[in-house]
N, C-alpha and C positions, 0 to 999 in steps of 0.2 A: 643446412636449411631443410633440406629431405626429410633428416631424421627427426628431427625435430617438430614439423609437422606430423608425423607418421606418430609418433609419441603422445602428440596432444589429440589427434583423431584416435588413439588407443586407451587412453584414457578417458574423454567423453564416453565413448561407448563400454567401457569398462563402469562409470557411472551411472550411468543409464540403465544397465542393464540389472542394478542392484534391484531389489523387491521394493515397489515404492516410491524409487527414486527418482525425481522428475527435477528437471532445472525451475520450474514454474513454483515447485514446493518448496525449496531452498531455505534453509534457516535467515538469508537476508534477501528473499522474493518479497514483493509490495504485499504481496496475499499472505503469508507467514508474516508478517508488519503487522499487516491491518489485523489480523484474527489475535495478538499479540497484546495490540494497545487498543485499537479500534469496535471491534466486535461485540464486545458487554453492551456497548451502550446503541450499538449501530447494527445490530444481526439485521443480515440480508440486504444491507441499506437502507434500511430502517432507522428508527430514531426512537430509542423505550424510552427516553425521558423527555422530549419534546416532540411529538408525531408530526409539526408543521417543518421541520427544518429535517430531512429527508435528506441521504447521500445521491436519490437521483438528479440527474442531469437539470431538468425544468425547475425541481426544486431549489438545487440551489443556484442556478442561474439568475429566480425571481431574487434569491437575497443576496446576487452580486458576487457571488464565484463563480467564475466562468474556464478557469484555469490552474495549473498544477500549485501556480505559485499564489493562488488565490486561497488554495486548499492550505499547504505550508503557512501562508499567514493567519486564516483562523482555527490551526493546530499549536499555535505562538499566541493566539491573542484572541481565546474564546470568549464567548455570551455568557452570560450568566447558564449554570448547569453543565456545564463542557471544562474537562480535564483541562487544565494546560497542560501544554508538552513541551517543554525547553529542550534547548539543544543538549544538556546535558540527560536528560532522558530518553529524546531522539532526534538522531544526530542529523544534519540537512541532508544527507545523501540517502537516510532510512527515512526522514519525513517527505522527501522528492519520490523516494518509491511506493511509499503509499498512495499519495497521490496521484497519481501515473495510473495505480490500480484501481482507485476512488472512479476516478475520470476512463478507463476502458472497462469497468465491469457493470458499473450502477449505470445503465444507460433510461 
């Protein structure tokens, strides 16, 4: 069990210590997601193709997101102008990370 831990604390910091390397940047971090699929149409939480429907918090609260799984549903079953995104393009565990990210960044 010793070793073992000792192994994985030597590897975190073995990762870490790459140029660059941050656990936050990770090819399946919600921010690598979002800049991925999200970002063209959303830079900075923005909105380039509809400017009333905004990734911040107020904004989309006023149109009834208020939550991760609120965020997941209108990435499944967008408005008119908004990509879908099926599970086959992004899979519930990469659309729950986005969200998570939607929801602690765009405040």
């Amino acid at each position: 069990m010793k070793t073992s831990l000792s192994i994985l604390l030597f590897t975190l910091a073995l990762l870490l210590s790459l140029p660059g390397a941050t656990l936050a940047d990770s090819p399946e971090s919600g921010s690598a997601l979002f800049q991925q699929h999200c970002a063209v149409c959303h830079p900075g939480g923005g909105n380039s193709i509809n400017p009333q429907y905004t990734l911040n918090r107020a904004s989309m609260s006023s149109h009834g997101i208020k939550t991760a799984a609120d965020i997941v549903d209108k990435m499944r079953h967008p408005g008119p102008g908004m990509t879908r995104f099926s599970r086959q393009v992004i899979s519930n565990r990469d659309a729950d990370k986005i969200a998570q990210y939607i929801l602690t960044t765009f405040k």
